[in-house]
N, C-alpha and C positions, 0 to 999 in steps of 0.2 A: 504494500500500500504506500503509497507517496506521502511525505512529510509537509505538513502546511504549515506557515504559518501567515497570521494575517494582523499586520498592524497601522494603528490607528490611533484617533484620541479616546482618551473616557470618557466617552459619550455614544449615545443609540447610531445618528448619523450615518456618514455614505454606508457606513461598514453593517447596520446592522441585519439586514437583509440575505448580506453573506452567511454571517453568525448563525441566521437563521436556517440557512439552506445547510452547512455542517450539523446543526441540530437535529431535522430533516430527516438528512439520513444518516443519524449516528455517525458520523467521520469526526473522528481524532482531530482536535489542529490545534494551535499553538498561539490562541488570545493575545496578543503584546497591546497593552495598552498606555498611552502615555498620557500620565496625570497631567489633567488640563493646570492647574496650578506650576507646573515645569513644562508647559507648552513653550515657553518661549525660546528657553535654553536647550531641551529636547529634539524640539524640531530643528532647531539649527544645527544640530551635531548630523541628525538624520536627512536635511534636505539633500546635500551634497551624494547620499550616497541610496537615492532614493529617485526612478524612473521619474523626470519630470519634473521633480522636486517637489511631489507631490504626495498625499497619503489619503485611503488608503491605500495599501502594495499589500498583495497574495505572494508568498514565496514558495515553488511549488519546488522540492526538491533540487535548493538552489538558483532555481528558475522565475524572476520578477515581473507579477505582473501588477501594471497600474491600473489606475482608473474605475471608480466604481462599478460602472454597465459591464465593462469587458470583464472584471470578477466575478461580476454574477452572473452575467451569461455564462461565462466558463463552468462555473461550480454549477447552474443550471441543466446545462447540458450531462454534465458529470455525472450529476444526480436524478437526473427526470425532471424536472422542475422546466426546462425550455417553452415546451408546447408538442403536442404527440405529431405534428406536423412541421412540414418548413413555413407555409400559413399562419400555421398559429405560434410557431419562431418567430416572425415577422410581426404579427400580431401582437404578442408581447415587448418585443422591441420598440413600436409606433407605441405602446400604450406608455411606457417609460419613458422613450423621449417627448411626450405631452406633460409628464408629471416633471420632466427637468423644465422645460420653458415656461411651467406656471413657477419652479422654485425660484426664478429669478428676481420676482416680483416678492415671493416669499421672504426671502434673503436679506431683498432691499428694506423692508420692515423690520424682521429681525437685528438686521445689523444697526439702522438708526434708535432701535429699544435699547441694544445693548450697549448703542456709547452717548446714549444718554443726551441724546438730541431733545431740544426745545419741544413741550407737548403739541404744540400747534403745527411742527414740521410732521412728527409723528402719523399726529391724523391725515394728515395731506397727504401723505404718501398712502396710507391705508387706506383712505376713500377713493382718492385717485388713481393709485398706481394699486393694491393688492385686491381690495374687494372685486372689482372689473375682473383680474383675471381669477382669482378664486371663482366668482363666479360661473367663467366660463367651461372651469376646468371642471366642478363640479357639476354642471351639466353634461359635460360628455361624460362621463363618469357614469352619471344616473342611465344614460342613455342606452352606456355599451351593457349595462349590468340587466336594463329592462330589457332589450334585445336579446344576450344570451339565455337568460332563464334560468341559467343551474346555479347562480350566487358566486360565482366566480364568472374576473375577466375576461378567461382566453377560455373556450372549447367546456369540458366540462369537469376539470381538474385546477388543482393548484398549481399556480408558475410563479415565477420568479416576479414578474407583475403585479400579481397581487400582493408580496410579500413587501415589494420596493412603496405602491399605492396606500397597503395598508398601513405602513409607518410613517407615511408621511400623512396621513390623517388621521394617525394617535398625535403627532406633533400639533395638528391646526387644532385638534380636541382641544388637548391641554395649553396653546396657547388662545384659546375661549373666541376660535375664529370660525365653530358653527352652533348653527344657533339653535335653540329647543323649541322656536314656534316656526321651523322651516323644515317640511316634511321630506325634500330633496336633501337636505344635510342630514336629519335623523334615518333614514334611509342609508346613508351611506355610513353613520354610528355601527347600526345594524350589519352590515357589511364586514366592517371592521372587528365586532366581535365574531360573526365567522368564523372570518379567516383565522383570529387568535384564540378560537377554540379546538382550532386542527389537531389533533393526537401528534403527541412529540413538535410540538411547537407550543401548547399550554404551559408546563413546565416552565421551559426557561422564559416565556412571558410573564411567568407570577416569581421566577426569583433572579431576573437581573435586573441592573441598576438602570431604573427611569430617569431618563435627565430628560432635560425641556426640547433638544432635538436627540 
């Protein structure tokens, strides 16, 4: 069996998804986590010698790979978790790159909360720039899920899609960006729990460490 390890910061983020899919199906690997409080001095030791200069990085038997989608498609494929088709490969792929171009918007919010920008800049960008696309994003969402029929994204199984989808809408949960008199967003709560009711994926959703992403 091949050696993994897969590092990151201590937090849910790009990485947790992956986490997920080693949980999955039972695969050994090797958690590196680096304490967000030695983020600074950490990451600088590590960028230089880190694809990109970026994290997370999958190390597969000496073997680095970057980039969050290309880790989980890898470990997707690895495991089942892809789509039982090259369709529905594809399908999961298109679903993910929709959930990175709302995170943009996402991002820009988060990062103005976190360095503590003027409250009035805050909202502007929230009304203007994140609700619009939460919204939109949240409609296709609803759409593909009323289309497919079996409570999952792609086909009538769990993929990597829903795994990447579901965590980033425990993150809008807990950052109180849907709302409980909007049946499109409680809808997709319900989704959520789901997914994170999956055998061998409940587990380590009830005992690892929640952070805000």
């Amino acid at each position: 069996m091949p050696e993994y390890k897969l590092t990151y910061f201590d937090l849910r983020g790009w990485a947790e998804p992956a986490r997920q899919l080693f949980h999955l199906s039972h695969t050994p690997y090797d958690d590196v986590r680096i304490p967000m409080a030695d983020t600074e001095s950490s990451w600088e030791n590590l960028k230089s010698m880190t694809p990109f200069g970026q994290l997370p990085v999958l190390n597969v038997d000496g073997f680095d790979i970057p980039q969050s989608s290309a880790i989980c498609r890898y470990l997707a494929r690895k495991f089942g978790y892809a789509g039982k088709t090259p369709e529905e490969e594809a399908w999961a792929d298109a679903i993910v790159d929709q959930y990175k171009d709302f995170s943009v918007a996402f991002k820009t919010l988060l990062f103005a909360a976190r360095a503590g920008k003027p409250q009035e800049e805050i909202l502007k960008i929230r009304y203007e720039i994140f609700n619009p696309a939460r919204d939109a994003y949240f409609c296709h969402l609803n759409a593909i899920l009323k289309k497919n029929k079996s409570g999952y994204l792609v086909g009538d199984g769990l993929t990597w899609a829903d795994l990447v989808v579901a965590d980033n809408l425990h993150s809008l949960e807990k950052f109180k960006a849907l709302d409980d008199d909007n049946i499109g967003h409680q809808n997709l709560k319900k989704y959520v729990e789901k997914i994170y009711s999956t055998p061998d994926l409940e587990d380590h959703i009830a005992t690892r460490m929640d952070t805000e992403v």
